[in-house]
C-alpha positions as CSV (number, residue, x, y, z in Angstrom):
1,X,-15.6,37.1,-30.2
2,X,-14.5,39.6,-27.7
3,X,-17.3,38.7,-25.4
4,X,-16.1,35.1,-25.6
5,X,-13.0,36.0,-24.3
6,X,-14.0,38.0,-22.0
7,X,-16.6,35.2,-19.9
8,X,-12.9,32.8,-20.7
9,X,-11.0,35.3,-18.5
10,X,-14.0,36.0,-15.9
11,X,-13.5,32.4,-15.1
12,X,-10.2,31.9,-15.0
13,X,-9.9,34.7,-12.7
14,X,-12.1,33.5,-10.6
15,X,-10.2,31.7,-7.5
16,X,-10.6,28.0,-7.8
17,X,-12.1,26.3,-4.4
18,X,-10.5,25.4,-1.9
19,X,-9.5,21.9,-1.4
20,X,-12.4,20.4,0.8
21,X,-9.8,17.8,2.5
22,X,-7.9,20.6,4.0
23,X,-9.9,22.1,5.7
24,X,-11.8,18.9,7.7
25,X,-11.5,19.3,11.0
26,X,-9.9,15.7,11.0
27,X,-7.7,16.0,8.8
28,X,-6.9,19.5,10.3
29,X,-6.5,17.1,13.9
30,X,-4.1,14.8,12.4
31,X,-2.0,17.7,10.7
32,X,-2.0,18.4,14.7
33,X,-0.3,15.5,15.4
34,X,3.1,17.1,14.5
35,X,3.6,13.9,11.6
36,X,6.4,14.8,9.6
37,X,5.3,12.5,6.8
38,X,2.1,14.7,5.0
39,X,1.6,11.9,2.7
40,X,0.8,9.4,5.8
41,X,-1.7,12.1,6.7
42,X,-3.2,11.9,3.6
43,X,-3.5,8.5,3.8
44,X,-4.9,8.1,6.9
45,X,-6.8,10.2,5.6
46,X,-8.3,8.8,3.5
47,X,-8.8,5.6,5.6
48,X,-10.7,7.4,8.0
49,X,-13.2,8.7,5.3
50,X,-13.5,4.6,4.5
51,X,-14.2,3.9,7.9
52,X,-16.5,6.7,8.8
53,X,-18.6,7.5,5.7
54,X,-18.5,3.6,3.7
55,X,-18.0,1.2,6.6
56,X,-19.7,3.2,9.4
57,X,-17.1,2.2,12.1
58,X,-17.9,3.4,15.2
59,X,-15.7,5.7,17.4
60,X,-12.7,6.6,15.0
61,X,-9.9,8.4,16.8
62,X,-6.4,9.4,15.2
63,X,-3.3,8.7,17.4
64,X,0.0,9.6,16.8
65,X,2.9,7.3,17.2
66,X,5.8,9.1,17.4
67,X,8.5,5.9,17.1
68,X,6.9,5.0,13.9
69,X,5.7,8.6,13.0
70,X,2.4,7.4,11.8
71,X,-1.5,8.5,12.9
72,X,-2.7,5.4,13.7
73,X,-7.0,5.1,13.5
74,X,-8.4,3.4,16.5
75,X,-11.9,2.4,16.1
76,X,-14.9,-0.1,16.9
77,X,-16.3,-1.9,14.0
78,X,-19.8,-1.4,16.0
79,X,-21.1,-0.5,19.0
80,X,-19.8,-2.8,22.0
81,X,-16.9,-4.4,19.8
82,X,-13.7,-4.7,20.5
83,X,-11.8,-1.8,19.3
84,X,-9.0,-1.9,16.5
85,X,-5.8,-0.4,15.9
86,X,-5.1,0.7,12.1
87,X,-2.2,1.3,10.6
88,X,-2.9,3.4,7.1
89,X,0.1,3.6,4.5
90,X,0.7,4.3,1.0
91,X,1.7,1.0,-0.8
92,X,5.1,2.6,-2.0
93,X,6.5,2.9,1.9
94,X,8.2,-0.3,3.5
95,X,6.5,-2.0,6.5
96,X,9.2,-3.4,8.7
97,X,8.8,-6.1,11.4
98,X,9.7,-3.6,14.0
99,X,7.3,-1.2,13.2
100,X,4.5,-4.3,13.1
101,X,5.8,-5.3,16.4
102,X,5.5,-2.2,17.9
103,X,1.9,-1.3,16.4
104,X,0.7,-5.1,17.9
105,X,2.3,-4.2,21.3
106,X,-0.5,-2.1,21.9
107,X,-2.4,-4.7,22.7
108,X,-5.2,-4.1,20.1
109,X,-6.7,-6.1,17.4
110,X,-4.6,-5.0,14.4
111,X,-5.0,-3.9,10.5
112,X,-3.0,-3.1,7.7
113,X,-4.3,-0.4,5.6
114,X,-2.4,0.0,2.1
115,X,-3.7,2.7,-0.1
116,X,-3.0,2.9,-3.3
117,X,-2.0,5.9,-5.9
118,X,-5.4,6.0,-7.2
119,X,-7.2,5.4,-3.3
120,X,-7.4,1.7,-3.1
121,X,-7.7,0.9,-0.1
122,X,-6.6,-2.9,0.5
123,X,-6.9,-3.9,4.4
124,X,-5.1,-7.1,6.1
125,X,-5.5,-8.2,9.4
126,X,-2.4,-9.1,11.2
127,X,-1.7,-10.9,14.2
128,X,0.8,-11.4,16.9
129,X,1.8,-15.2,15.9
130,X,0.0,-17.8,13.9
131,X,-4.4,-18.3,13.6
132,X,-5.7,-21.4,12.5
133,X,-8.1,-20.0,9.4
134,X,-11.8,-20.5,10.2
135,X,-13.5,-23.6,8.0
136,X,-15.1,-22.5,4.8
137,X,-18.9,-22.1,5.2
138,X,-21.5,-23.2,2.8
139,X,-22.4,-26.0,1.3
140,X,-19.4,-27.6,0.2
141,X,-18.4,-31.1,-0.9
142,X,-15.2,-32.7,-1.4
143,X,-16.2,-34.1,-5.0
144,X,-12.4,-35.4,-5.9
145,X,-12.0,-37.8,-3.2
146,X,-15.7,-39.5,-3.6
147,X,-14.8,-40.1,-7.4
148,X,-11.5,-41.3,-6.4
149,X,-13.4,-43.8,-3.7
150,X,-15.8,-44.5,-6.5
151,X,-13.1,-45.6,-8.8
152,X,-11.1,-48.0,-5.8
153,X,-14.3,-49.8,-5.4
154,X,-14.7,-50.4,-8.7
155,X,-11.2,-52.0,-9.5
C-alpha cells in the first residue's frame, strides 16, 4: 500500500504542463497588443487557430484596434483574394452599431466571429448596407405553383 501511495504523490508532485496556448508566439503577439480585455485575446485566439490550422486562410495578421479594444484578424481566404477584416468575440459581449461601423470603415470585407463557451465558432458576414442574396443553385423547382396552375386549368 505504501508503494501505492507513494507513485500517487510522485505524480502529483510532479508540475503539470504548461498551457500550450500561452506560450504561442501569436498568442504571445496579441498579448503585445496592450488589449485590456484577456478574454478577447483568447478568443481571437482561438479564431486564428480556426483560420490557420482548419480553414487554411492565408496571410492571418492580428491588429489592434484601440477605439474598440479588440485584435482584429486580417486575412486572405486564398492566395490572390481579397483580404478580410475579422472581428472575433465571445457570444456573452454586446456588439454595438458603432463598433460595427467603425470595424466596416476600414474598408475591408467584414466578419463576425462569435465564439462560444465551449469554442463554437459561428461566423457572419456583415456589410455596409443592404445585398441582394445570391439565387439558390441546384436543381430546383417551384412544385406549388405548377399544382396550383394544374388545378386553375382544370376548373
Amino acid at each position: 500500500m505504501s508503494g501505492a501511495s507513494d507513485g500517487a504523490e510522485g505524480s502529483a508532485e510532479k508540475a503539470a504542463p504548461a498551457n500550450w496556448i500561452l506560450q504561442h508566439p501569436t498568442y504571445q503577439q496579441m498579448q503585445q497588443l496592450q488589449v485590456e480585455d484577456s478574454e478577447q485575446i483568447y478568443t481571437a485566439f482561438l479564431v486564428y487557430m480556426d483560420l490557420t490550422e482548419v480553414r487554411r486562410w492565408k496571410e492571418v495578421s492580428c491588429v489592434r484596434s484601440p477605439e474598440l479594444q479588440v485584435v482584429l484578424l486580417e486575412a486572405r481566404e486564398k492566395d490572390g483574394a481579397p483580404a478580410h477584416t475579422v472581428l472575433p468575440l465571445p457570444v456573452h459581449r454586446r456588439l454595438s452599431h458603432r463598433s460595427v461601423r467603425h470595424v466596416l470603415d476600414r474598408g475591408l470585407p467584414m466578419l463576425l466571429c462569435a465564439v462560444a463557451s465551449d469554442s463554437t465558432l459561428v461566423y457572419q458576414r456583415m456589410t455596409d448596407g443592404l445585398v441582394t442574396p445570391d439565387p439558390p443553385v441546384g436543381p430546383f423547382e417551384d412544385l406549388g405553383r405548377r399544382q396550383h396552375r394544374k388545378r386553375r386549368q382544370q376548373r
